[in-house]
C-alpha positions in Angstrom: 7.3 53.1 110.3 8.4 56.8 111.1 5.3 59.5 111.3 7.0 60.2 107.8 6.4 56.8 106.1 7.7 53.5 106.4 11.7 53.5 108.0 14.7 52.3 105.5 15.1 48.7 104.5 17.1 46.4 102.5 14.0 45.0 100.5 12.2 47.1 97.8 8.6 47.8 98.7 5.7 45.9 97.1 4.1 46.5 94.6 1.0 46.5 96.7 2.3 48.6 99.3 -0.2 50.9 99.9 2.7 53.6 99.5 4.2 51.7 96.4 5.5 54.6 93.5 5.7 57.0 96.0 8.6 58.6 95.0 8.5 61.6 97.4 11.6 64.0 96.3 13.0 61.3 94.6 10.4 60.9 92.0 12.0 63.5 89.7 15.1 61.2 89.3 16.1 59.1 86.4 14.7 55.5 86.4 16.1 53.1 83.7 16.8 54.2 80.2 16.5 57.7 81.7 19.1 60.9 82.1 19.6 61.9 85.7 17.6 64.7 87.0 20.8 67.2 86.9 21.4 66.4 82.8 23.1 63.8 80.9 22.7 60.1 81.9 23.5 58.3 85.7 26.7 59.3 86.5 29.2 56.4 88.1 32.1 56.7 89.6 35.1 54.1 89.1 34.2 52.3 92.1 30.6 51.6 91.1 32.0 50.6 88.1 33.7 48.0 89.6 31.0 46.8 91.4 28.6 46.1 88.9 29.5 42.2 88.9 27.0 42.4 92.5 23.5 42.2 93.1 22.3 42.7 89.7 18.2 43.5 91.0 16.4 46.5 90.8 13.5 47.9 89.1 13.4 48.4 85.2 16.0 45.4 85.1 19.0 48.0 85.8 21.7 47.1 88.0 22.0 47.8 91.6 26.0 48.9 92.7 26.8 47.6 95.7 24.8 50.0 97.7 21.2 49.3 97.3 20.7 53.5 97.1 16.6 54.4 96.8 15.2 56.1 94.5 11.8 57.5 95.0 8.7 58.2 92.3 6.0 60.9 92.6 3.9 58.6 95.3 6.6 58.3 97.7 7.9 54.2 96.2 11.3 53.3 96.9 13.0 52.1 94.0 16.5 50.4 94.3 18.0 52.7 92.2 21.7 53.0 92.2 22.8 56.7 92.0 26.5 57.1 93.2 26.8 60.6 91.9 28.4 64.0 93.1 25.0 65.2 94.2 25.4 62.6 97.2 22.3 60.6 97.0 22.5 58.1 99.8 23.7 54.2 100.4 21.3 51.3 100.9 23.3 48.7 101.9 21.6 45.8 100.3 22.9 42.1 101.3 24.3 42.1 97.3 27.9 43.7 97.2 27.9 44.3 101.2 30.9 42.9 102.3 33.0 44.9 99.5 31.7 48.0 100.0 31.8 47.6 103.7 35.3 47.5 102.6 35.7 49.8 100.6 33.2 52.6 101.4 32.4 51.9 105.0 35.1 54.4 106.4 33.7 57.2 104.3 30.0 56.7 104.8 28.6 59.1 107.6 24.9 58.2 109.0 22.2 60.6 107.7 18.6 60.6 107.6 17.2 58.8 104.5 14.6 59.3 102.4 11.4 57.9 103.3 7.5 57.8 101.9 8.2 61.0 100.5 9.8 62.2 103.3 12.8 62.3 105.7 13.3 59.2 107.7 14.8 59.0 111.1 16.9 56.6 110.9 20.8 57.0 109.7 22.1 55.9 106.7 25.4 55.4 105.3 26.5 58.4 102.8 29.7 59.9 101.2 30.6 62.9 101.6 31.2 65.3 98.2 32.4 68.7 97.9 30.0 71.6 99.1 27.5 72.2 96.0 26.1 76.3 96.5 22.8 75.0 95.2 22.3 72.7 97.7 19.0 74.5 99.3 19.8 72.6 102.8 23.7 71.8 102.6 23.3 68.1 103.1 26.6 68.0 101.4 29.6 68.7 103.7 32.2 68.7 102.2 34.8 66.2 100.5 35.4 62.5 101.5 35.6 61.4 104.9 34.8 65.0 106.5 32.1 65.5 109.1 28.5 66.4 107.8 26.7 68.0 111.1 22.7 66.7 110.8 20.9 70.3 110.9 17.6 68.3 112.7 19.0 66.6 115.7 19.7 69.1 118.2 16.7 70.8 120.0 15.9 73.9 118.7 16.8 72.2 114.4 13.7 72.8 112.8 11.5 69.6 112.0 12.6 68.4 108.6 10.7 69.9 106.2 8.3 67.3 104.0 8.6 66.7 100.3 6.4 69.1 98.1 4.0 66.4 97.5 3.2 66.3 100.9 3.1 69.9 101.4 0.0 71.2 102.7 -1.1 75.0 103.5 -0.4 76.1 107.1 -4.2 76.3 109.1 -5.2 79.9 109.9 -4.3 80.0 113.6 -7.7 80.1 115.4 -9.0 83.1 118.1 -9.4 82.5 121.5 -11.1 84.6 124.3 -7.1 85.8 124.7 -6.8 86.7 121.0 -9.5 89.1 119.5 -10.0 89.4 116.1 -9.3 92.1 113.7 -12.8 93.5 114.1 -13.2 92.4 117.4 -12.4 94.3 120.5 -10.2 97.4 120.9 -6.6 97.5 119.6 -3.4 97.2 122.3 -2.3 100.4 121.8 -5.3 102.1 122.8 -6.2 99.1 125.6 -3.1 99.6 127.7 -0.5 97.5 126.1 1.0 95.8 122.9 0.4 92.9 120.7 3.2 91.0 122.3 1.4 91.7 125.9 -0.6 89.0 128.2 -4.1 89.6 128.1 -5.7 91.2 131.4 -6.8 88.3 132.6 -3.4 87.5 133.4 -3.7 84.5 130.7 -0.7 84.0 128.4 -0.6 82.6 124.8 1.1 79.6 124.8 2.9 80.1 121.4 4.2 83.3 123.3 5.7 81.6 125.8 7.3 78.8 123.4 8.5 81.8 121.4 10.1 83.9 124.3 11.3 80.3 125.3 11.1 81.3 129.1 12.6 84.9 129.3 11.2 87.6 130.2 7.9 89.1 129.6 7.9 92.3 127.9 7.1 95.2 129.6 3.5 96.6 129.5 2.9 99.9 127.4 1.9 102.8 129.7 -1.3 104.6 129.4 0.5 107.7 129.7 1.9 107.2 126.6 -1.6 107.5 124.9 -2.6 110.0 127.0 0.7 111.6 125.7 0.1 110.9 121.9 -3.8 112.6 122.7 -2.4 115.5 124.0 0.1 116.4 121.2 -2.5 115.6 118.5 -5.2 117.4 120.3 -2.9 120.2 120.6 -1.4 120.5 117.2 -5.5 120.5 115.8 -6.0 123.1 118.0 -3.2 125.1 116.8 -4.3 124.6 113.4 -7.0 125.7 114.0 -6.4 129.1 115.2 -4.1 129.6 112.9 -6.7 128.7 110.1 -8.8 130.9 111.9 -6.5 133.6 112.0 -5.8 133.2 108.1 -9.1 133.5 107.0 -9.7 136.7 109.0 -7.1 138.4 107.9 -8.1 137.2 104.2 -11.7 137.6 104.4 -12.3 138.8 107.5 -13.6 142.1 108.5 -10.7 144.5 109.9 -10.4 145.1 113.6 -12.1 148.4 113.9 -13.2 150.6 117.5 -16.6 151.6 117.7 -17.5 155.1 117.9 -15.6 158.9 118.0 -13.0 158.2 120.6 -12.6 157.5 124.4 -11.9 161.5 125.2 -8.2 161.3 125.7 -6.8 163.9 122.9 -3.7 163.0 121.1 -1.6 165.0 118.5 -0.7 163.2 115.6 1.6 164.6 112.7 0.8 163.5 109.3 3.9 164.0 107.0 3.5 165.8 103.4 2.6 163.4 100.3 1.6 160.4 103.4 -0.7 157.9 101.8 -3.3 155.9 103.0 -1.1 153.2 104.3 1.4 155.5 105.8 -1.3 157.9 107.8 -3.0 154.7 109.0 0.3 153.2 110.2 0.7 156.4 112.2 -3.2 157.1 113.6 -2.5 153.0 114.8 0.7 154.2 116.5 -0.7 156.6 118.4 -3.9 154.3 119.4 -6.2 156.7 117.3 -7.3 153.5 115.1 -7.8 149.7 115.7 -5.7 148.7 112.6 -4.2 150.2 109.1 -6.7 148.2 107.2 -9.7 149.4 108.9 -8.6 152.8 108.2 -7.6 152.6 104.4 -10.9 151.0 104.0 -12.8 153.9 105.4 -10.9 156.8 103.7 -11.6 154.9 100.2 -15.0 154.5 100.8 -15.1 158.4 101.6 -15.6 160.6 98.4 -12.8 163.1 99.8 -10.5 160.6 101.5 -8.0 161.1 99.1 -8.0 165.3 100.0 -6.4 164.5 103.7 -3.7 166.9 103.7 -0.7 166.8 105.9 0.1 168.3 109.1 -0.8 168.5 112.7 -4.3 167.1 113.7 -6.0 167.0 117.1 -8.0 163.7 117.9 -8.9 161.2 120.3 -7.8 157.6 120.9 -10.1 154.8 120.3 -12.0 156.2 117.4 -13.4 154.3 114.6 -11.9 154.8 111.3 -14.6 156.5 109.9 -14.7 158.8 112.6 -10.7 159.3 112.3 -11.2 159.8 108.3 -13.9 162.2 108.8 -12.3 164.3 111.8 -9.0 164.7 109.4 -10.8 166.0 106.4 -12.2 169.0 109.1 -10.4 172.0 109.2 -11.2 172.3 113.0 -8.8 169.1 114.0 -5.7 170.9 112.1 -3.1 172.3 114.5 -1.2 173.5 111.9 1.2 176.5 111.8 0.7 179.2 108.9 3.4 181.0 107.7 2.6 184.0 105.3 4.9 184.8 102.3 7.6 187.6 103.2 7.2 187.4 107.5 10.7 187.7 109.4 12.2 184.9 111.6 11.8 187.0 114.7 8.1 186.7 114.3 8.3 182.9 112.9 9.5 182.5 116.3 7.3 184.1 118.1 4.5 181.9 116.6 6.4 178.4 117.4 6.1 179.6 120.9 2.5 180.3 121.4 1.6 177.2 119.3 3.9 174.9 121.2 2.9 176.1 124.4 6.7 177.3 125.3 8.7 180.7 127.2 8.8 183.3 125.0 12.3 183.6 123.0 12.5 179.7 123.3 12.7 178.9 119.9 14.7 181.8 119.0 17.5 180.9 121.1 17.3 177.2 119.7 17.6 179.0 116.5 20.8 180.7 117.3 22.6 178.0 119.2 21.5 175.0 116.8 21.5 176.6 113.4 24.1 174.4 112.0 22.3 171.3 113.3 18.6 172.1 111.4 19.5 171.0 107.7 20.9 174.3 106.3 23.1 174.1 103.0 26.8 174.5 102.7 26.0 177.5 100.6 24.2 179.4 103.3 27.1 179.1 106.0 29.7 180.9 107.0 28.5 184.3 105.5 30.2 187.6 107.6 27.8 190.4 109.2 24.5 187.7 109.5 21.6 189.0 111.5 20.3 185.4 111.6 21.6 182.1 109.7 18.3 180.8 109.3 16.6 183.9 107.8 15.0 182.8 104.4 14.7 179.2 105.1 11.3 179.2 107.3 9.7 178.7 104.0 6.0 180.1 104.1 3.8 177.2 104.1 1.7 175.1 106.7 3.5 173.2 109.5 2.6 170.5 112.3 3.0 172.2 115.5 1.4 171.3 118.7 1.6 170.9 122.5 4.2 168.2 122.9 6.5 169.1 120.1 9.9 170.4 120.2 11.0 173.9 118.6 13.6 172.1 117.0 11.4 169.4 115.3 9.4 172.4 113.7 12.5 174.6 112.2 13.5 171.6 111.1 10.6 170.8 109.2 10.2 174.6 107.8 14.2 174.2 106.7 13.5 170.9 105.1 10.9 172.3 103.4 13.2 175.5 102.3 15.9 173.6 100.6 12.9 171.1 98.8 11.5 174.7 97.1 15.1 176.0 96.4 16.5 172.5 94.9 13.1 172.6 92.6 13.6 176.1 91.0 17.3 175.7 89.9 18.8 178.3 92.9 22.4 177.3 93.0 22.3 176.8 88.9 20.8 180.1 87.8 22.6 182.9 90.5 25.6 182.8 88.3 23.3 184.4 85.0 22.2 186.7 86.6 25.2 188.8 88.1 25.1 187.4 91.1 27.9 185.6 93.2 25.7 182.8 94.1 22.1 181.6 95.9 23.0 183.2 98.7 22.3 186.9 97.1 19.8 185.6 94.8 17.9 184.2 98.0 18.9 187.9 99.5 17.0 189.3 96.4 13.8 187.5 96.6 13.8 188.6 100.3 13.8 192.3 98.8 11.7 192.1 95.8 9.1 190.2 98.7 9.7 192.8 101.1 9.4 196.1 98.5 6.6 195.0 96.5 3.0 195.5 97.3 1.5 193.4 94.4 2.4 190.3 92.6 2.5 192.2 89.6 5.2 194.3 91.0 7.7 191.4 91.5 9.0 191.1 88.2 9.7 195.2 87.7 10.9 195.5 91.6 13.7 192.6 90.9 15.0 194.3 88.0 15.2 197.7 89.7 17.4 195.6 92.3 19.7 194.4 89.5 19.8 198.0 87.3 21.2 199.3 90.9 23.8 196.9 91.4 25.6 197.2 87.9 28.5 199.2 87.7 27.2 201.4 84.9 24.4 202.8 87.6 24.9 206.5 87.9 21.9 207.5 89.0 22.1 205.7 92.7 25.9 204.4 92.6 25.2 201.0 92.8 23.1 201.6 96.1 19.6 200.3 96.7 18.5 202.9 99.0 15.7 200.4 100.2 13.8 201.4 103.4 13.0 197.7 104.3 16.4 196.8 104.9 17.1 199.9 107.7 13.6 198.6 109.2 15.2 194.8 109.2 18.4 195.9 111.2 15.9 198.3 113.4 13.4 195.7 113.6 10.6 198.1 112.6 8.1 198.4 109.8 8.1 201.9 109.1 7.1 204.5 106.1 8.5 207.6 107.0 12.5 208.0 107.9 14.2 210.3 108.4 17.4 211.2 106.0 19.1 211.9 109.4 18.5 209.0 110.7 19.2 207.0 107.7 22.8 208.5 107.0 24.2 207.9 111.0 23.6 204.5 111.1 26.4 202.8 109.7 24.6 199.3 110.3 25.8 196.8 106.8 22.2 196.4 106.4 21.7 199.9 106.0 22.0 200.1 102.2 21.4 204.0 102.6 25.0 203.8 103.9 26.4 200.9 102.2 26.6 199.6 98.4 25.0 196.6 97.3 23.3 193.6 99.2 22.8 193.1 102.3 24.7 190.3 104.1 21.8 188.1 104.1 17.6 188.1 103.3 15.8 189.9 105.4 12.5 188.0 105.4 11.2 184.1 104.0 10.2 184.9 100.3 7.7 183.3 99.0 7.3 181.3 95.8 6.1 183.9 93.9 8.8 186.4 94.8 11.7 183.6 94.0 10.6 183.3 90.5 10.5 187.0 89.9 14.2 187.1 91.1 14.4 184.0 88.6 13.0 186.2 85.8 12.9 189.9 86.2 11.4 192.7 83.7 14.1 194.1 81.2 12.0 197.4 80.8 15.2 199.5 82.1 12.9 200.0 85.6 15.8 201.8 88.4 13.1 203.4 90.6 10.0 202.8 92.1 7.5 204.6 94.6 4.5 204.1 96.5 2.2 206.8 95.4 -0.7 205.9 97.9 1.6 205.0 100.3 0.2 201.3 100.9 -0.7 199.3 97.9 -0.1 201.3 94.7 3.8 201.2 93.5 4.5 202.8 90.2 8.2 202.6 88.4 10.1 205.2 86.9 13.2 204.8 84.6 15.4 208.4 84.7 15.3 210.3 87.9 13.1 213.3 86.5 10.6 211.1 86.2 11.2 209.5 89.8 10.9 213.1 91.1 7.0 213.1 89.9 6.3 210.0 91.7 8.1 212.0 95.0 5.5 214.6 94.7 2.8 212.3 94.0 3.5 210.5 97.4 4.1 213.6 99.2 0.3 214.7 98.1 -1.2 211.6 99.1 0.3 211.3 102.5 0.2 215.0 103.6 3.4 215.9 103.8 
């Protein structure tokens, strides 16, 4: 007896064998009267067919061929079954039909473990060799007759032949030693200095490790470091959520960084740019360190009732001032540094003012004027013109300008230019010269410098500006197409006279002198304003052609024949004296 079941013999096994009808694998097969286990009855080859004159034993009265094979039933029995089929069930060479199929056979038969109380004996047994079936699970068939079948379980690392399902029993749960915690018991490798495949501490090693690794070498230990490692890039990566999280929710529902109180003293200039928002004036106060952040800033100025009402220009404040402070300081009139410029003033005294307010020599910003006139924004239409005074006369539009300590004279002609060519693109100047006689917005600007300059009252505009085009028809008889305006010989003379003298007037061949010359001056002689522009836009049609101050200040009166002019002379004459 094997410690599989009793070894291969030629006698059948008892009836009361304890291990009788034990069929092991074999008890699926066919006994007599039955088909084969792979369909249709007991196949035979023509040998066994020959042979079935021998031995006739065998359970169930069927005939035995020759080779005494073994069947087996569910309880592991041998039965001496013959079953010579190309599934290559195996040989028992029973004492009946030996000698002829010693004979016959013998050369072909290759020993191989039998079958034995349900499972596989140990001891060789004759079989034939059959072609290679693909369904064999354990390729116990080599190959055709007389080729080598290797046995799969006789070298040292074969598996142990597996037992028949009958025998079959469910692997034991491997049990925990003191080397071998338990899921719940103890720390895990990783975090206790090494893997699962490590020796325990205690320098103790599992023997099914060392059956496994079959003598090599043992596995390296798992650094600490490479925790400590793993703890720092996870502690790190949590604490950079974190901030950012933190950041996040600030800037979502967070209060806005904001400085506490009206500034740290140190005075700054800031320039706040016409039609700046919220957003863009607290971009520019954060610039200059006036304010902590834009937020902070657009909240204050919309919870201020006249936030809205910050207008632009130049303001004076301090650096590190709360918002509210900053919101409040720009809505008072004593932070402005702005620059006013009254309707009708000259360039020369334009300049004059840049100066003082920018802290500069005297005639600084008029010799920036002459030198970069080309380089501040001016038109193509007001280049270029013959017997100019001063390009950029009528382009320091009057209005309110950022000018402070710091700034250049440049930076604040060019703003006043900028703002020039905004008025004139808005009215229509370059469109409506030609309908009105004119040879473009060059004279028409020249006109609103006049009408600005010889009017005392807005209500004069209109009439002054059509005296100025009655005298520069051809059809004018009455002053031959000469204005005869004292404000143009007090341009070229600098002056700001009443009284001149007809000498005087008639020996100075200056173009500006329009005593002396016919029609326009070669350029303005002052910055209109708007109010003077539209009058050149839209004059009287009253046939107006002269004009006098009868009070010698404020009161003009118009006169339309040259009698009647005469009465306005004498009118003058009695109120000044003369």
């Amino acid at each position: 007896m094997t410690e599989y079941g009793r070894g291969p013999g030629s006698e059948p096994w008892h009836p009361e064998d304890p291990l009788y009808g034990d069929g092991g694998w074999g008890g699926q097969q066919a006994h007599a009267g039955q088909q084969s286990p792979y369909g249709g009855q007991p196949q035979q080859y023509p040998e066994q067919q020959a042979q079935q004159g021998y031995g006739d034993w065998g359970n169930a009265g069927q005939p035995s061929y020759g080779g005494g094979q073994h069947s087996y039933d569910q309880y592991g029995h041998q039965h001496p079954e013959p079953q010579y089929d190309q599934y290559g069930h195996q040989y028992d060479q029973h004492q009946y039909g030996q000698q002829q199929y010693d004979q016959q056979y013998a050369p072909q038969a290759q020993p191989q473990q039998g079958y034995d109380d349900g499972g596989w004996g140990g001891g060789a047994q004759p079989q034939a060799h059959y072609p290679a079936d693909p369904s064999d699970p354990y390729g116990q068939q080599a190959g055709a007759y007389g080729a080598e079948q290797p046995d799969l379980y006789v070298t040292p690392e074969a598996y142990p032949p597996p037992e028949p399902p009958t025998r079959r029993r469910a692997e034991p749960e491997p049990q925990r030693t003191d080397w071998d915690p338990g899921p719940d018991e103890g720390e895990h490798a990783f975090f206790a200095g090494g893997d699962g495949d490590d020796e325990a501490d205690d320098g103790r090693e599992d023997p099914r490790d060392r059956r496994s690794r079959g003598g090599g070498k043992p596995k390296k230990r798992r650094s600490g470091c490479a925790c400590l490692v793993v703890c720092l890039v996870l502690g790190g990566g949590v604490a950079g959520i974190g901030y950012f999280g933190y950041q996040f929710y600030q800037d979502r529902f967070g209060a806005a960084p904001d400085f506490a109180g009206d500034g740290n003293g140190e005075q700054v200039t800031v320039t706040i740019p016409k039609g700046a928002g919220g957003s863009t004036i607290g971009q520019e106060l954060k610039r200059q360190g006036v304010v902590k952040s834009v937020d902070a800033f657009i909240a204050a100025q919309q919870s201020n009732p006249r936030g809205k009402s910050i207008q632009d220009g130049v303001y004076t404040l301090q650096k590190e001032m709360s918002a509210e402070s900053a919101v409040e300081l720009l809505l008072s009139p004593k932070s402005r540094s702005n620059l006013i410029i009254a309707e009708g003033k000259r360039n020369a005294a334009v300049y004059e003012l840049i100066d003082k307010r920018l802290g500069v020599k005297a005639g600084t910003t008029a010799q920036v004027a002459k030198s970069e006139y080309k380089n501040l924004g001016l038109p193509e239409w007001a280049l270029n013109h013959k017997d100019v005074k001063d390009p950029l006369e009528g382009f320091l539009y009057p209005s309110s300008y950022s000018a402070a300590k710091g700034q250049k004279p440049e930076d604040v002609l060019k703003q006043m230019v900028a703002r020039a060519n905004e008025q004139y693109e808005k009215i229509g100047l370059e469109e409506k010269a030609e309908g009105l006689g004119l040879k473009g917005p060059w004279e028409l600007l020249t006109t609103a410098s006049l009408v600005q300059a010889e009017g005392k009252t807005h209500e004069d505009f209109r009439k002054m500006a059509e005296v100025i085009y009655n005298r520069l028809k051809e059809s004018n008889t009455e002053t031959n197409q000469k204005l005869q305006f004292d404000s143009t010989f007090n341009y070229l003379m600098k002056q700001s006279k009443i009284h001149i003298s007809e000498s005087e007037i008639n020996s100075n061949p200056d173009p500006y002198n329009t005593y002396y010359h016919r029609g326009l001056p070669p350029g303005p002689i002052g910055n209109p304003g708007a109010e003077a522009l539209q009058a050149a836009l839209n004059p009287t049609d009253d046939g107006w052609i002269y004009f006098v101050a009868t009070d010698g200040v404020e009161k003009t009166e118009f006169a339309k024949t040259h009698d009647e002019f005469l009465k306005l002379k004498d009118k003058f004459d009695a109120a000044s004296g003369n």
